[in-house]
ZAMIKE-753752 format. One record per residue: x, y, z of N, C-alpha, C in turn. Coordinates in steps of 0.1 Angstrom, whole numbers. Layout:
residues N
     n.X     n.Y     n.Z    ca.X    ca.Y    ca.Z     c.X     c.Y     c.Z
       X       Y       Z       X       Y       Z       X       Y       Z
...
This chain:
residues 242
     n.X     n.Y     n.Z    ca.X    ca.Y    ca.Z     c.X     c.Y     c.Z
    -328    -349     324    -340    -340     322    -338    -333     309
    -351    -334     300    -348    -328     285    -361    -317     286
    -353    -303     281    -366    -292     280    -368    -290     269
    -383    -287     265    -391    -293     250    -396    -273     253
    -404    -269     244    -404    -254     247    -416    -248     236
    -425    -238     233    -428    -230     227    -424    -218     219
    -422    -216     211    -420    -206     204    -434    -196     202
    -431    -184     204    -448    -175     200    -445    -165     204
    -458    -153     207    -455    -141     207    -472    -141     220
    -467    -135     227    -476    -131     239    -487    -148     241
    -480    -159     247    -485    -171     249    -487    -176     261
    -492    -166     271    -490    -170     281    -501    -178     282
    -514    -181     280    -528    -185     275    -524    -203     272
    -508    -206     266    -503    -213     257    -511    -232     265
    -517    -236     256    -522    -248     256    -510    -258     259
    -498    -258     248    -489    -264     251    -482    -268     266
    -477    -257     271    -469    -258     283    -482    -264     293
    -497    -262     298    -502    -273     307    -503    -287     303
    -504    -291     292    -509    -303     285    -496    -309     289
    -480    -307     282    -467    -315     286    -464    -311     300
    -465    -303     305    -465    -305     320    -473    -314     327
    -482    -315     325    -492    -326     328    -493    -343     328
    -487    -338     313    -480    -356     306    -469    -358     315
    -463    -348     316    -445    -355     320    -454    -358     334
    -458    -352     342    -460    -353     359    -469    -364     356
    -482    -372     349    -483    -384     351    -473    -394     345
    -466    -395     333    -458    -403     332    -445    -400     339
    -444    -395     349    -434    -395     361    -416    -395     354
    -420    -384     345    -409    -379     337    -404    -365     344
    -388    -364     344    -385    -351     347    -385    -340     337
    -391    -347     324    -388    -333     309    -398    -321     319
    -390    -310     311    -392    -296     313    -405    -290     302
    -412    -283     305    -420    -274     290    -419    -260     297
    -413    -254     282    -411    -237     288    -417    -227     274
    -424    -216     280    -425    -209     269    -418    -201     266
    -410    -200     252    -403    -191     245    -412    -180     240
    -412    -168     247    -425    -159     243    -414    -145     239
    -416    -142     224    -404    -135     218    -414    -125     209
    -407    -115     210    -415    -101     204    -413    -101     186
    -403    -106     184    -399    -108     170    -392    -123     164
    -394    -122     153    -392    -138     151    -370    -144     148
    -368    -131     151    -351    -127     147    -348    -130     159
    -355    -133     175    -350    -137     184    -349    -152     190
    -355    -161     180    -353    -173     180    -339    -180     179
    -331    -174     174    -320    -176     170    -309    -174     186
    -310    -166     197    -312    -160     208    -318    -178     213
    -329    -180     213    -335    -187     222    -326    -202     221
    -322    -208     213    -316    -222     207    -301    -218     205
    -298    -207     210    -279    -206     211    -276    -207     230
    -288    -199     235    -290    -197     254    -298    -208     262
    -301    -220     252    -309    -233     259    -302    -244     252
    -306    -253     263    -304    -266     257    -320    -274     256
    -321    -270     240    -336    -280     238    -338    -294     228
    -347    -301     237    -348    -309     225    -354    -312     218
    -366    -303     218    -380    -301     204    -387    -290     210
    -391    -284     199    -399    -272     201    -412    -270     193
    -427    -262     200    -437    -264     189    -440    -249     187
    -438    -241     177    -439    -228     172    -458    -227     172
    -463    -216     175    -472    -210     175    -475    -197     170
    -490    -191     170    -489    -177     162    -480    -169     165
    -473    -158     163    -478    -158     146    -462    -161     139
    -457    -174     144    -443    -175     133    -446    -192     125
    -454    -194     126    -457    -204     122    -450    -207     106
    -448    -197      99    -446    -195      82    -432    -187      87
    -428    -179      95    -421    -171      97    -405    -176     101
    -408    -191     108    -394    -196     113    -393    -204     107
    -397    -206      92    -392    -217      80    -377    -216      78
    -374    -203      70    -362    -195      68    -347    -199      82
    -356    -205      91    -344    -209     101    -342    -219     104
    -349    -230      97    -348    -245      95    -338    -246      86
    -332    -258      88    -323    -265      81    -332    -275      65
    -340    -280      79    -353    -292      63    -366    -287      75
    -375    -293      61    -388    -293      59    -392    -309      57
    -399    -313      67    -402    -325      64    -418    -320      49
    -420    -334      45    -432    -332      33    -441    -328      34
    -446    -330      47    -464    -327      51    -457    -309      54
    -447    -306      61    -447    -291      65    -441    -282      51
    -434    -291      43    -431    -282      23    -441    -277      19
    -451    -291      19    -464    -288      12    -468    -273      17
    -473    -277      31    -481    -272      40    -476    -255      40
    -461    -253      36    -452    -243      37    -456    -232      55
    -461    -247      64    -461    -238      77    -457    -250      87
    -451    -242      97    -444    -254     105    -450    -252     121
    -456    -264     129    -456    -261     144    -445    -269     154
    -440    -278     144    -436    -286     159    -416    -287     149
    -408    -284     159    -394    -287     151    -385    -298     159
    -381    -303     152    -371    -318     159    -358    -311     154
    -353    -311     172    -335    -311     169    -324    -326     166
    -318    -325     156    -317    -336     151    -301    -342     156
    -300    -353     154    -292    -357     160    -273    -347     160
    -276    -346     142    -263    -340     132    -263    -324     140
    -276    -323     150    -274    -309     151    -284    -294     143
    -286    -305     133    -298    -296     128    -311    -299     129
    -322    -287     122    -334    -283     130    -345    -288     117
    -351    -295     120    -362    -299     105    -377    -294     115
    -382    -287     104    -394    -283     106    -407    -295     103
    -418    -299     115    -429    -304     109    -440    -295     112
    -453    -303     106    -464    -300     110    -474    -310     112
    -478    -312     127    -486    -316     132    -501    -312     133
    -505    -301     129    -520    -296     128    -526    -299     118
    -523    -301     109    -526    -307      99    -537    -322     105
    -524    -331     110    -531    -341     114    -541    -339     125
    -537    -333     135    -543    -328     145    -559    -328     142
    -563    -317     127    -570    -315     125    -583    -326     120
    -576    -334     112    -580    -345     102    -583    -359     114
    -576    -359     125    -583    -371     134    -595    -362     140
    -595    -352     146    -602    -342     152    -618    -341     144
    -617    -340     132    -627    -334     125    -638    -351     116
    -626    -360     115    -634    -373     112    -647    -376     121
    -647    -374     135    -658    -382     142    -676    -370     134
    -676    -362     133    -681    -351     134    -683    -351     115
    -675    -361     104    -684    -358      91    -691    -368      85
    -703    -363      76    -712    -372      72    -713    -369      58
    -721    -379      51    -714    -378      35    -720    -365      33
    -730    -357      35    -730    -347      29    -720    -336      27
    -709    -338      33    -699    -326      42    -690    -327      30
    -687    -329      20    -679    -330       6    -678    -316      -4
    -678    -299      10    -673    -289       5    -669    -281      15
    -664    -275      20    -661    -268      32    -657    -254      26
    -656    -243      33    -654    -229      36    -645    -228      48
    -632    -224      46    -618    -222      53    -619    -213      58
    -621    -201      69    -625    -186      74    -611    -184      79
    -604    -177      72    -589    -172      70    -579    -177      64
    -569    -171      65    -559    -174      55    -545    -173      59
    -542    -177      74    -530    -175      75    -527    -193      76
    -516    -194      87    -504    -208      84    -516    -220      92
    -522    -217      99    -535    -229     107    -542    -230      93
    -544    -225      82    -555    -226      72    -549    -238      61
    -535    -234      62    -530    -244      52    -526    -255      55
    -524    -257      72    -527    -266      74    -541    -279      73
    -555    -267      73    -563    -272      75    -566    -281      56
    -560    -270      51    -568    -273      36    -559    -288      34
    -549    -287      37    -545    -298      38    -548    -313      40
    -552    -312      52    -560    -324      56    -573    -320      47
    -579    -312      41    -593    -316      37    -589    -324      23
    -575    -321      13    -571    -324       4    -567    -338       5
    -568    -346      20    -565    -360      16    -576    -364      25
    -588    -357      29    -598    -363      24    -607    -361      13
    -603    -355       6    -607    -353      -7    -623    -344      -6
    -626    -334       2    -628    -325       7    -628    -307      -3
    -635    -307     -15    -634    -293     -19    -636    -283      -6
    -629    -272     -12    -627    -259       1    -624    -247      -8
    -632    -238      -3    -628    -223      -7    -618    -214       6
    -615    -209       3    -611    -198      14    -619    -184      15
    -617    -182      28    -626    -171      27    -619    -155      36
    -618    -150      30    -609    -133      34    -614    -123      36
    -612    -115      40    -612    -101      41    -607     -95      31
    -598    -101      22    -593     -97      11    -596    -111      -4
    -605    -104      -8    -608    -113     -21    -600    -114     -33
    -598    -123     -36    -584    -125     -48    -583    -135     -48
    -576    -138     -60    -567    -153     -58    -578    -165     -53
    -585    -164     -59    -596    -177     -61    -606    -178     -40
    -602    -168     -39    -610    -167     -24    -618    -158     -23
    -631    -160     -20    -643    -152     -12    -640    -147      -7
    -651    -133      -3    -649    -129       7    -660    -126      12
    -661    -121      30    -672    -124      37    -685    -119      28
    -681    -104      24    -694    -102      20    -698    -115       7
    -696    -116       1    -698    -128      -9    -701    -138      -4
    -706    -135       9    -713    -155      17    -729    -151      17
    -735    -160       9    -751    -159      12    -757    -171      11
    -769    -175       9    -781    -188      11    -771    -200      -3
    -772    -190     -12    -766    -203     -25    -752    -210     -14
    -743    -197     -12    -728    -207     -12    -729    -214       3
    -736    -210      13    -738    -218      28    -745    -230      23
    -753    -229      10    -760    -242      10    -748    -255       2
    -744    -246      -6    -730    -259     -11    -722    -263      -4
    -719    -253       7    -705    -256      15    -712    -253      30
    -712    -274      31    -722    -277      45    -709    -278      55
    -698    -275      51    -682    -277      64    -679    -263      60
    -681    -258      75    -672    -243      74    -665    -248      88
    -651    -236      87    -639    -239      94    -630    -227      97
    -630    -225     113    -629    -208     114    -613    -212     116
    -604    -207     114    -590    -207     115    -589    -191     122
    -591    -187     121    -592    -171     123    -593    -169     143
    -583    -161     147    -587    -157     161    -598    -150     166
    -606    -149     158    -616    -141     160    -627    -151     177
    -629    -146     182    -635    -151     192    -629    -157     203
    -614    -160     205    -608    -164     215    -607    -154     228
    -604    -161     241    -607    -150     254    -595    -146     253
    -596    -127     260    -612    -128     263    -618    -118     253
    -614    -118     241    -627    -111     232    -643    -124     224
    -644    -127     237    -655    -142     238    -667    -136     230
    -668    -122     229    -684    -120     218    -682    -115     208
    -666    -116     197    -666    -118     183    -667    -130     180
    -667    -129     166    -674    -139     157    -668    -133     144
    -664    -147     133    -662    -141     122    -676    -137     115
    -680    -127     103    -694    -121      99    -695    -126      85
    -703    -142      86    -707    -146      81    -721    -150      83
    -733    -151      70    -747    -148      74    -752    -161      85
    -756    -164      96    -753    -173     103    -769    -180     101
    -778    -172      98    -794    -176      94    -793    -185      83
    -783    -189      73    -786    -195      63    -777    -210      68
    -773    -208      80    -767    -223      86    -780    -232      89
    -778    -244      86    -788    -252      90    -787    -266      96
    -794    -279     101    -791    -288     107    -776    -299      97
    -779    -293      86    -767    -304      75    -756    -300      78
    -751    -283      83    -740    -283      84    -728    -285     100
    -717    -291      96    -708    -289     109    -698    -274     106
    -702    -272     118    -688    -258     119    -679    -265     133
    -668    -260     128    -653    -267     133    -647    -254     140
    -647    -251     147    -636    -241     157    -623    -244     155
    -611    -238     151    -598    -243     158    -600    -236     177
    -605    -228     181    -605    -218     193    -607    -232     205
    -601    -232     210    -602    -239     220    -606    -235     239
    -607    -220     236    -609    -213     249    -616    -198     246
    -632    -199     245    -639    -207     250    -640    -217     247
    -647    -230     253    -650    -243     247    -658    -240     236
    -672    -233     240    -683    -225     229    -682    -214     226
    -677    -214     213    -673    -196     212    -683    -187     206
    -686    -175     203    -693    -171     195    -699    -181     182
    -688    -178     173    -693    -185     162    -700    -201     162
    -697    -213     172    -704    -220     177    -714    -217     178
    -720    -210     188    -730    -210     198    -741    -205     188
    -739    -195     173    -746    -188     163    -752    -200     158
    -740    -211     153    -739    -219     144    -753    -231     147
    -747    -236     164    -758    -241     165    -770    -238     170
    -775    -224     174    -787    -219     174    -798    -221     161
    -786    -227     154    -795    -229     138    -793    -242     135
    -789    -253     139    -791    -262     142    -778    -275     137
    -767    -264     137    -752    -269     134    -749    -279     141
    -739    -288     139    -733    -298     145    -716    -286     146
    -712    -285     160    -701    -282     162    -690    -283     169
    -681    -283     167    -665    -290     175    -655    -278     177
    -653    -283     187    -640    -268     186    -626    -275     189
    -619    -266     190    -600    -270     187    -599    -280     200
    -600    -282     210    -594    -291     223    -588    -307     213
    -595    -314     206    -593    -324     203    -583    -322     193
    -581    -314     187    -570    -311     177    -558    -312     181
    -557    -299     191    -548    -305     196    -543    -312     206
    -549    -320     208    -546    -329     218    -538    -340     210
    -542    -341     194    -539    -352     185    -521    -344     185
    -524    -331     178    -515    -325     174    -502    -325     182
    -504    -325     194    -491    -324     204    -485    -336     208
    -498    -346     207    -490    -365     207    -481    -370     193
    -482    -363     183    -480    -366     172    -463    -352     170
    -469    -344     180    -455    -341     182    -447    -345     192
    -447    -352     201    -442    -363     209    -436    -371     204
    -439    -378     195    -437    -389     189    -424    -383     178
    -426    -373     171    -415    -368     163    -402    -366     169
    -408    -356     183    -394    -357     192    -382    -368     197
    -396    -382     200    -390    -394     205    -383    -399     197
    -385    -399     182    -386    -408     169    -363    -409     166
């Protein structure tokens, strides 16, 4: 029996641990999934000296934070400079990947149409760079968009009819609207959305969250996170197996 595990900070909500419990009990596997739910990111070190694990998938908010305790960085998670899923390696050491990335980019293909060739990123933490990522190999311009403007990023107030009409792919990365605070929404002008654009949720609970529900009252095409990660967690399966 091999235990596979989360890393995060108040996860009890955690998508991970039903989804591989679920897999293991239909593929009639004894692996374990547990959540590592740690107040600080200095106690990981703690978690992988008191278990015996054989892969683990990091979640908010150490995603950027447990780099510094990897051994390697596979390419897609260098780039990406954020890590979700880590393989303990045979020599004993810990290589960081990132599977959201992909997650994102199988997830978000069914859902684009040629118009969709700019998107708007709605935050700026480690899910964001993974996202820009995948827009960068589909060749996909993207702004980011902050609360704090700089460094070539918008900010909310700076969204009106011109820049919603260029950028028909917006993309909330931001927890804004997950349960149960179910009636925020990131505050963007949501009247200047129209039938051309897709809005993408990473939020996977609600299914329809706020920003959804805005989106297509104006006649959005919209997806939210379930499929993401569903790619995301096979794709970290596969690293563990590998």
């Amino acid at each position: 029996m091999r235990t596979f595990g989360l890393i995060g900070k108040n996860i009890d909500y955690s998508f991970s641990r039903k989804y591989f419990s679920d897999k293991f009990r239909k593929e009639y596997l004894e692996d374990k999934y547990r959540n590592f739910d740690i107040p600080e990111i200095e106690q990981f070190q703690q978690v992988i000296q008191n278990n015996v694990i054989a892969g683990l998938n990091v979640t908010i908010p150490y995603k950027e934070a447990i780099i510094p305790y990897l051994d390697h960085l596979d390419p897609h998670a260098k780039k990406i400079q954020a890590v979700n899923t880590i393989k303990f390696e045979r020599d004993g050491s810990l290589t960081g990947h990132n599977t959201d990335y992909w997650g994102f980019l199988e997830a978000l293909k069914p859902g684009l149409k040629p118009q969709h060739k700019s998107a708007l990123i709605l935050g700026t933490g480690g899910a964001s760079k993974a996202v820009a990522y995948a827009l960068d190999i589909l060749d996909i311009n993207y702004k980011f968009v902050s609360r704090k403007p700089g460094n070539a990023r918008l900010s909310y107030d700076e969204l009106d009819k011109d820049i919603l009409n260029k950028y028909l792919l917006i993309v909330n990365t931001t927890p804004l609207g997950t349960f149960p605070e179910v009636n925020a929404s990131p505050e963007i002008p949501y009247q200047h959305i129209t039938s051309e654009h897709l809005v993408f949720d990473l939020i996977y609970n609600p299914a329809v969250t706020q920003f959804m529900k805005l989106a297509a009252d104006n006649g959005a095409e919209t997806l939210n996170g379930l499929e993401m990660l569903k790619f995301q967690a096979e794709r970290a399966w596969d690293i563990w197996n590998s």
